[in-house]
N, C-alpha and C positions, 0 to 999 in steps of 0.2 A: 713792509714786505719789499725784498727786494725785488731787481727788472726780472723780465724774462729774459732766460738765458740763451734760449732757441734760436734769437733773433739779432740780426747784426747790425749795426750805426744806422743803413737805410731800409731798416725794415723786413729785412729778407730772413729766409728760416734756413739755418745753416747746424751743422755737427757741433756742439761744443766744443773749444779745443781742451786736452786734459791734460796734453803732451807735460807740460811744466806743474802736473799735482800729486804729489807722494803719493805713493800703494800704501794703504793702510786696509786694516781690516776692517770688511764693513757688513753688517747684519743687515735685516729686512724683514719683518714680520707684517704679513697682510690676513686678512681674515674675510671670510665674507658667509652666507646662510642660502639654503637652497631648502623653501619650506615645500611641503608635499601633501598629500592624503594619510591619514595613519596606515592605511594599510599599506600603499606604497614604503614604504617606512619598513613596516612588518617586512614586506617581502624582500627589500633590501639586508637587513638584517639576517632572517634567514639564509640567504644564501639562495632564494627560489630564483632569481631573475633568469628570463627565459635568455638574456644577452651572455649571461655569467655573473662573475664577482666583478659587480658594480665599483665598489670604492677600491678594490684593488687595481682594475682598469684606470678610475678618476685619480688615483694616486701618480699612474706612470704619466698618462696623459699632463697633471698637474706638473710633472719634474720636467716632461719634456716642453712645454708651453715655457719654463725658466730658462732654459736652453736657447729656445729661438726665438725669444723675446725681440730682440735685435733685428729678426725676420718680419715684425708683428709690427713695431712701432717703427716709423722711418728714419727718426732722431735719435734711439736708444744705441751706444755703442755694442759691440759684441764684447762679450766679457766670459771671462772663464772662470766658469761659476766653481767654487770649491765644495759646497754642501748646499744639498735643497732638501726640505723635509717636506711633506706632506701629510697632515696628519686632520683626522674625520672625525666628530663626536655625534652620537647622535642625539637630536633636544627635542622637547615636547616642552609646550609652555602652558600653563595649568590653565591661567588666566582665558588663557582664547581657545587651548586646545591647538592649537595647530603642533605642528609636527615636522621634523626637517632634520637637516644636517649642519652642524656647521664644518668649514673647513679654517683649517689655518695651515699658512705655509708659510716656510722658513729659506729664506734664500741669503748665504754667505759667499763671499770670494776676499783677494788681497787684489786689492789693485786702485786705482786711482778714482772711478766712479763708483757708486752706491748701486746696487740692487733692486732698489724698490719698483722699481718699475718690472723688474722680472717675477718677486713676491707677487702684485698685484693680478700678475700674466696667469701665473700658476695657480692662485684661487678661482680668477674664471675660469681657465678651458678645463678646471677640474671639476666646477659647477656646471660648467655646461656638457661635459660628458655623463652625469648623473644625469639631466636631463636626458641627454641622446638615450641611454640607456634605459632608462624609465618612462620615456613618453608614449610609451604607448598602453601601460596601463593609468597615466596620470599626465595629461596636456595642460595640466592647470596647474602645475609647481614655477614659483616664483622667486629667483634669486635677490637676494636684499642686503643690507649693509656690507655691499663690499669697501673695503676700507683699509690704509697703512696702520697697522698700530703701533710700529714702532722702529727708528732707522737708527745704526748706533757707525759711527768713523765718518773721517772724512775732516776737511776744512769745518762743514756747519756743523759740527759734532754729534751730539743726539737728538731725535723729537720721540715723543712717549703720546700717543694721542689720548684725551681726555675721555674720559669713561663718562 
């Protein structure tokens, strides 16, 4: 593994410089689960939520969380994102019964630094507005493998995370 990059000769946490690393095209895919009550579930789905349309809310929320990512973390550069997707499935797992969402988002630009850290932005605050939105008939949903699954350009080329 290589050093951290964050930090300079004496230890200090400073900006990376990018100035001297080609704009290349660079992907991000993060993923992360937002488990629930089945009826919460239900009610999401139908469209009852007394807030509105939950996942179409958690959708914007999620694109604009990739936006200000840079606002969020104190190291991250501002980057001018070219595509961010967000997109909702919803899972039930037989074995335990539980019940949830997942999310996975997709965050693209050209430029000199990677994404990933805006990808991983947008799965939270898109989880955590499902919660905002839902907690009140469900204070017991529990967000779970959030996680990069996958960074493509750049110097370190690709990582693919192991299943």
């Amino acid at each position: 593994m290589s050093s951290l990059t964050h930090f300079d000769a004496q230890g200090q946490a400073h900006m990376v410089d990018v100035a001297a690393k080609s704009d290349t095209h660079r992907i991000a895919v993060a993923t992360g689960r937002i488990e629930m009550q089945p009826a919460t579930l239900a009610i999401i789905e139908a469209g009852t939520a007394k807030k509105g349309d939950v996942l179409g809310i958690a959708r914007i929320a999620g694109i604009m969380a990739a936006k200000k990512t840079s606002d969020l973390i104190p190291l991250c550069h501002p980057l001018a994102l070219t595509r961010v997707a967000i997109d909702f499935v919803a899972a039930c797992t037989s074995n335990t019964g539980a019940s949830g969402i997942i999310c996975t988002a997709t965050v693209e630009t050209i430029g000199p630094t990677g994404v990933e850290m805006e990808a991983l932005t947008a799965v939270q605050v898109a989880l955590l507005t499902i919660y905002d939105m839902c907690k009140a008939v469900d204070r017991g949903m529990t967000m779970t493998g959030i996680k990069l699954l996958e960074k493509h350009g750049g110097k370190s080329g690709s990582f693919v995370a192991q299943t």
